[in-house]
Chimera marker file (.cmm) of the C-alpha trace (Angstrom):
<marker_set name="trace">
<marker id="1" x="-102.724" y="35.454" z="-89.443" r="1" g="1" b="0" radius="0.5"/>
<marker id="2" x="-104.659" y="37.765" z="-91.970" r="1" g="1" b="0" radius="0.5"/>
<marker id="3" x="-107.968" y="39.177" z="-91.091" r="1" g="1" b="0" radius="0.5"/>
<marker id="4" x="-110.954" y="39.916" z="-93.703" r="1" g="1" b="0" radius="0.5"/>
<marker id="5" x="-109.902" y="43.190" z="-93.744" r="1" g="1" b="0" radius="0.5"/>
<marker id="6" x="-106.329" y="41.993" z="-95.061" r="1" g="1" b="0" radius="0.5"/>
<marker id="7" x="-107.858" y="39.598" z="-97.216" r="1" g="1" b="0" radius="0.5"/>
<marker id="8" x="-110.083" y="42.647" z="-98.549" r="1" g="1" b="0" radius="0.5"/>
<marker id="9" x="-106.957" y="44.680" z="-98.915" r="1" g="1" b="0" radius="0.5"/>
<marker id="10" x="-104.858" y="41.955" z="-101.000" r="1" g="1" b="0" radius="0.5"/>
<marker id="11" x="-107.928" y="41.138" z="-103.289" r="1" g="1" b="0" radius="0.5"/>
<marker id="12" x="-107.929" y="45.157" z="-104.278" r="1" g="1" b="0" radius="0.5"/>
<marker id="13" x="-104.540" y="45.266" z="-105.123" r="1" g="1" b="0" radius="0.5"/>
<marker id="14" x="-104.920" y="41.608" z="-107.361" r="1" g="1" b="0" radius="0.5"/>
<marker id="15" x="-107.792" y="44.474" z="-109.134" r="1" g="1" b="0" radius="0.5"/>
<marker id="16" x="-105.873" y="47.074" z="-109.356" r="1" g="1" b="0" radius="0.5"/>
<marker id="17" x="-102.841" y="44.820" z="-110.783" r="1" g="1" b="0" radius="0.5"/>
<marker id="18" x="-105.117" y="43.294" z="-113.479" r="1" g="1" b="0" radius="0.5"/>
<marker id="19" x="-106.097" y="46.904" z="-114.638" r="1" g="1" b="0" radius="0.5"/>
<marker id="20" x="-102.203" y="47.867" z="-114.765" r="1" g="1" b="0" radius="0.5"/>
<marker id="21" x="-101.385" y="44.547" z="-116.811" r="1" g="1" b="0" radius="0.5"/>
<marker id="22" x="-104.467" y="44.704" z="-119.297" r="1" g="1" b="0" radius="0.5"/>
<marker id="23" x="-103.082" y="48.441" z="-119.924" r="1" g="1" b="0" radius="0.5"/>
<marker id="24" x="-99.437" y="46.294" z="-120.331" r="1" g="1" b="0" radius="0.5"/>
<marker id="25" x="-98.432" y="47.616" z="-117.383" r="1" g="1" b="0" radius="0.5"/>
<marker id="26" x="-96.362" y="44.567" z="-116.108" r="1" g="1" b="0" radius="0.5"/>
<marker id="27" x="-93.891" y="46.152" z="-114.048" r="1" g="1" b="0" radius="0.5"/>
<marker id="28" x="-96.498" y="47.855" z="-112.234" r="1" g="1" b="0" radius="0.5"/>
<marker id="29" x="-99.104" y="44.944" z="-111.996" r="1" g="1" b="0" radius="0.5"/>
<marker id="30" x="-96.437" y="42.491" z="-110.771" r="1" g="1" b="0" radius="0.5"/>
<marker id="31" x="-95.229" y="45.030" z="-108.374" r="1" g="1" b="0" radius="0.5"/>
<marker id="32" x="-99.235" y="45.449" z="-107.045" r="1" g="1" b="0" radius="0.5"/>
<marker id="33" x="-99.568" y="41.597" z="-107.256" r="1" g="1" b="0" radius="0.5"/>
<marker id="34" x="-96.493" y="41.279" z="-104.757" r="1" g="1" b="0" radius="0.5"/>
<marker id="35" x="-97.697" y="43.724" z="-102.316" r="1" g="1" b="0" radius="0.5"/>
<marker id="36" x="-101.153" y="41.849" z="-102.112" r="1" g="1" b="0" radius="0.5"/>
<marker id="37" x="-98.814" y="38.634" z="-101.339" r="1" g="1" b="0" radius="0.5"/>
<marker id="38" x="-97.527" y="40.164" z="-98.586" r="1" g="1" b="0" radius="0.5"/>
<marker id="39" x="-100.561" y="41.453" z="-97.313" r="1" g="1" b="0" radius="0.5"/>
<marker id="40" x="-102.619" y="38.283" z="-97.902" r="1" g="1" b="0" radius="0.5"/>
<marker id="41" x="-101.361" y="35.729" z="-99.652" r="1" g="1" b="0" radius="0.5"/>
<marker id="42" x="-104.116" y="34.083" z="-102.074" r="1" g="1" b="0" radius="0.5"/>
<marker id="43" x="-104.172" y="31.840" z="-104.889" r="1" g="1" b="0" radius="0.5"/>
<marker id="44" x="-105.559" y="34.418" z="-106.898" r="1" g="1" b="0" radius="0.5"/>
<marker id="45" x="-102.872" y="36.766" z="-107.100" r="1" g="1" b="0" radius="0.5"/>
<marker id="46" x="-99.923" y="34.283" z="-107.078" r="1" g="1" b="0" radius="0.5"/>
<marker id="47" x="-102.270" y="32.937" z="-110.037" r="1" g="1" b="0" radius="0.5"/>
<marker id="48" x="-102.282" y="35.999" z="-111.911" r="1" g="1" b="0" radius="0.5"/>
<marker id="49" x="-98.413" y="36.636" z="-110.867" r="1" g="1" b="0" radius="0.5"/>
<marker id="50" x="-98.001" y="33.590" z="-112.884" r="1" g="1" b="0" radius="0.5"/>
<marker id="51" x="-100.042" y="35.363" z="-115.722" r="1" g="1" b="0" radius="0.5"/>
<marker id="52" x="-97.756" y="38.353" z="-115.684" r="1" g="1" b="0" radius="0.5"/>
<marker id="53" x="-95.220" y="36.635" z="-115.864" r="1" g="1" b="0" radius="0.5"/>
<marker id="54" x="-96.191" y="34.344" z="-118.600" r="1" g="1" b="0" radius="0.5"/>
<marker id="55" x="-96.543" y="37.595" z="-120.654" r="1" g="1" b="0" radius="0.5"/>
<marker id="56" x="-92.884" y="38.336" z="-119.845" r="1" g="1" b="0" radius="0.5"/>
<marker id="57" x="-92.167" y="34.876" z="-121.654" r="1" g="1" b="0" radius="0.5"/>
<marker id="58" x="-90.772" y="33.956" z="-117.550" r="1" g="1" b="0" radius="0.5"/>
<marker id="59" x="-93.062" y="30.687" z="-118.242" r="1" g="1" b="0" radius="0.5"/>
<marker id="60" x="-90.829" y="28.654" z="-115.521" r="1" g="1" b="0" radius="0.5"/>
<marker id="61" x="-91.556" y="31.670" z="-112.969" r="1" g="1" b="0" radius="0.5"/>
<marker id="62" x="-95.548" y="31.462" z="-114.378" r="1" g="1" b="0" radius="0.5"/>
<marker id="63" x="-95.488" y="27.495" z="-113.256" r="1" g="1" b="0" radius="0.5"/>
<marker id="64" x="-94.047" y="28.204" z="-110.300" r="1" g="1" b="0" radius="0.5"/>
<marker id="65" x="-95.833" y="30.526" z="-109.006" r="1" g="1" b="0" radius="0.5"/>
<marker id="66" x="-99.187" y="28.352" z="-109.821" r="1" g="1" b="0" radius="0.5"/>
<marker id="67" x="-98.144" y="25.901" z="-108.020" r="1" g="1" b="0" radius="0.5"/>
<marker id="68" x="-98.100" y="28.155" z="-105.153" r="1" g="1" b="0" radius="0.5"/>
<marker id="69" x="-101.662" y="28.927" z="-105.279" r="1" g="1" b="0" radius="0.5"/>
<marker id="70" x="-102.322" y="25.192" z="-105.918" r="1" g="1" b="0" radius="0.5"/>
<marker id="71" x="-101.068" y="24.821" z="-102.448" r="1" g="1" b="0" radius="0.5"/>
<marker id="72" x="-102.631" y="27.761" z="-101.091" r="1" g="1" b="0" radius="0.5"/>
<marker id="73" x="-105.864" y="26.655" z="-102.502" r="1" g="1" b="0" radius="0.5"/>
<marker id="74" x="-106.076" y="23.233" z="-104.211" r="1" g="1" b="0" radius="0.5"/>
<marker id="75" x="-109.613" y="24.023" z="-105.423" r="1" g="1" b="0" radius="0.5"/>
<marker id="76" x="-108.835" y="27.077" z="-107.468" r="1" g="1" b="0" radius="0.5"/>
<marker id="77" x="-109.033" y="25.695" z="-110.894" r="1" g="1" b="0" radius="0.5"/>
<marker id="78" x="-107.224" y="28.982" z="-112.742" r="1" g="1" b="0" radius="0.5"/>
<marker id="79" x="-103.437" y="27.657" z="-111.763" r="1" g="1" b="0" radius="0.5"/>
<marker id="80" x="-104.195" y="24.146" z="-113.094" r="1" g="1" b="0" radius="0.5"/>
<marker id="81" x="-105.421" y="25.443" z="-116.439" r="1" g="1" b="0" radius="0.5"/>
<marker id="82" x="-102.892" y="28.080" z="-116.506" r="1" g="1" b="0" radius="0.5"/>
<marker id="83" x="-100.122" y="25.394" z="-116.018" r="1" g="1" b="0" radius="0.5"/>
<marker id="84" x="-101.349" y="23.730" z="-119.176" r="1" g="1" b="0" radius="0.5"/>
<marker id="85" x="-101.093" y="26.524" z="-121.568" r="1" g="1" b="0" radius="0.5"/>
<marker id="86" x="-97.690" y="27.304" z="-120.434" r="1" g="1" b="0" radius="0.5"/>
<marker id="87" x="-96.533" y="23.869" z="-120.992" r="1" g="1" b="0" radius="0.5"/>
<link id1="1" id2="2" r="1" g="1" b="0" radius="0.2"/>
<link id1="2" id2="3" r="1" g="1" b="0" radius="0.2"/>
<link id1="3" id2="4" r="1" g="1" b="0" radius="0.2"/>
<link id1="4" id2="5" r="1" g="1" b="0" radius="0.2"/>
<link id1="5" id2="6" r="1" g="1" b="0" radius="0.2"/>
<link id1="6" id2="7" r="1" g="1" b="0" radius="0.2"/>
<link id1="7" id2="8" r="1" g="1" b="0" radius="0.2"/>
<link id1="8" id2="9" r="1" g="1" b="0" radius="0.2"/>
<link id1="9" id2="10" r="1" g="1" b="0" radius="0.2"/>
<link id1="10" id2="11" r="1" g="1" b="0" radius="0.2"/>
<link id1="11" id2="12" r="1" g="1" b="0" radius="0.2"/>
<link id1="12" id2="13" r="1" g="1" b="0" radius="0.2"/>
<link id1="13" id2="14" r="1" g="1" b="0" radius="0.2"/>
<link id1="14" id2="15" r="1" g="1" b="0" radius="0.2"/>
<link id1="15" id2="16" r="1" g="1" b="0" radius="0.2"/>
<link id1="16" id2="17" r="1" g="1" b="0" radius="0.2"/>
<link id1="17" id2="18" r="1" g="1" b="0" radius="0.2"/>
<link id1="18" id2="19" r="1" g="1" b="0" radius="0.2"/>
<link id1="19" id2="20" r="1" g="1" b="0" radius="0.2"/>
<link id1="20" id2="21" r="1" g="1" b="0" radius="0.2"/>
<link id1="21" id2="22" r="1" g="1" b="0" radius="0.2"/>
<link id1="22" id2="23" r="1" g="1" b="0" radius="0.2"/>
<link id1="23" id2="24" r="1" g="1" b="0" radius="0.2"/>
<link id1="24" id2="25" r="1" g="1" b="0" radius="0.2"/>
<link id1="25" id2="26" r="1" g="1" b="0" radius="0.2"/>
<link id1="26" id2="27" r="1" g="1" b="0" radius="0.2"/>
<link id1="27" id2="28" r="1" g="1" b="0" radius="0.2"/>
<link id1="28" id2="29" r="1" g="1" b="0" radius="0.2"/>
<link id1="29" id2="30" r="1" g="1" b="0" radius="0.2"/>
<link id1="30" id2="31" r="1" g="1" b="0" radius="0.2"/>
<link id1="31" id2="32" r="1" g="1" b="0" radius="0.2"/>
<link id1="32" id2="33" r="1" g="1" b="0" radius="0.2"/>
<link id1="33" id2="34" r="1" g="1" b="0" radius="0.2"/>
<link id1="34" id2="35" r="1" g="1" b="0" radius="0.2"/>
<link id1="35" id2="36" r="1" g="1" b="0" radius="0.2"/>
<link id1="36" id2="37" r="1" g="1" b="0" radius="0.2"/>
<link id1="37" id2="38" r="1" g="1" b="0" radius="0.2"/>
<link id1="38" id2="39" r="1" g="1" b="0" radius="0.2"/>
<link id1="39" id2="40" r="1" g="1" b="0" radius="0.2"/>
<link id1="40" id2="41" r="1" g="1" b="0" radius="0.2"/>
<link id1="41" id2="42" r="1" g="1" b="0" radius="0.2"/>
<link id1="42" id2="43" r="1" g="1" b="0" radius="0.2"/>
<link id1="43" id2="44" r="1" g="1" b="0" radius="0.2"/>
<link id1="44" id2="45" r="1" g="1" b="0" radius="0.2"/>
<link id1="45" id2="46" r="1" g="1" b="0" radius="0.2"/>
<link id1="46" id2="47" r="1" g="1" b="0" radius="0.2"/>
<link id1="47" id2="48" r="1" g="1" b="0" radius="0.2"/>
<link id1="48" id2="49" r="1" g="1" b="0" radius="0.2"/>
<link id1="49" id2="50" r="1" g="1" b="0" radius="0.2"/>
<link id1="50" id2="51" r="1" g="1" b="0" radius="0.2"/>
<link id1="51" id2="52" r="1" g="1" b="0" radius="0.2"/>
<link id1="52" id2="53" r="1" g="1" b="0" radius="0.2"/>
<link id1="53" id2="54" r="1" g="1" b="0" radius="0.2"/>
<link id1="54" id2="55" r="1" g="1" b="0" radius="0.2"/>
<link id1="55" id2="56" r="1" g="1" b="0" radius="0.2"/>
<link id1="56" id2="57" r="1" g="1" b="0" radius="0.2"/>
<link id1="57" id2="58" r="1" g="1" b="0" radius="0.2"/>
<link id1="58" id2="59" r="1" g="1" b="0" radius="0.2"/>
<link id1="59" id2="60" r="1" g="1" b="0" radius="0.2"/>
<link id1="60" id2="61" r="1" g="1" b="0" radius="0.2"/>
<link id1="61" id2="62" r="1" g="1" b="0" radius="0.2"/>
<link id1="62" id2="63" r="1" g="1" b="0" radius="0.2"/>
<link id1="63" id2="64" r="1" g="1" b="0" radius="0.2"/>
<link id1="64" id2="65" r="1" g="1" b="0" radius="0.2"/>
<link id1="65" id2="66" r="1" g="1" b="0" radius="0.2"/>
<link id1="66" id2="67" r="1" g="1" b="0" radius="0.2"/>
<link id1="67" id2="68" r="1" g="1" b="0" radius="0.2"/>
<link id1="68" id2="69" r="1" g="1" b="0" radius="0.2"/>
<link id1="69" id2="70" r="1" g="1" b="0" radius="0.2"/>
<link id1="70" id2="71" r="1" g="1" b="0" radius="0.2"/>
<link id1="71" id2="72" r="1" g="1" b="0" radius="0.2"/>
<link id1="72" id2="73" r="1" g="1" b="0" radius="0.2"/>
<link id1="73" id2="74" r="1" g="1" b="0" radius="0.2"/>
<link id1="74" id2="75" r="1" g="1" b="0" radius="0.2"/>
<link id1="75" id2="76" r="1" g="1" b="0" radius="0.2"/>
<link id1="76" id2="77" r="1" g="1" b="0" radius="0.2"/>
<link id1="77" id2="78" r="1" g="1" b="0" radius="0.2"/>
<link id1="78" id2="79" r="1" g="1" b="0" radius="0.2"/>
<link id1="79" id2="80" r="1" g="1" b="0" radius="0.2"/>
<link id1="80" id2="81" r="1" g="1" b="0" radius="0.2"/>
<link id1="81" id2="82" r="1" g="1" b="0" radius="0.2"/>
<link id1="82" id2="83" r="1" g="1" b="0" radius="0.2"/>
<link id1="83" id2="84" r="1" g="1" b="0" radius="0.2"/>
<link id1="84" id2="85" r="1" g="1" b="0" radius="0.2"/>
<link id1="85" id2="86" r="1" g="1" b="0" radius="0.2"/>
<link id1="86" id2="87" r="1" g="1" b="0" radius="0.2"/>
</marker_set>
């Protein structure tokens, strides 16, 4: 079970990732958004794994990985959107 100081953890390593793919970065922001998976797994950064992905034309992998966070956290409205435009 992850604590807040996981959670804390994982959510600094979706930032970091987001830095490293705005500078196009993907190999590096996919490789920080796994690590926060495996520290705490959150809708946000299987989200934006879907993102960087999506920008690697992987739009199948993008889906799937929203769906992921749709089942992590059916409230999070990014992976719903995010589905559409890759459809």
């Amino acid at each position: 079970m992850a604590t807040q100081q996981d959670y804390h953890k994982a959510m600094e390593l979706v930032k970091r990732a987001m830095d490293h793919q705005m500078a196009g970065e993907l190999e590096e922001s996919i490789r920080l958004y796994k690590e926060s998976i495996a520290v705490c797994p959150t809708a946000d950064a299987y989200t934006y794994l879907g993102w960087a992905y999506s920008y690697q034309g992987k739009l199948d992998d993008a889906i799937a990985q929203c769906e992921i966070a749709i089942q992590i956290d059916p409230e999070f409205g990014n992976p719903y959107n995010d589905i559409g435009v890759y459809l």
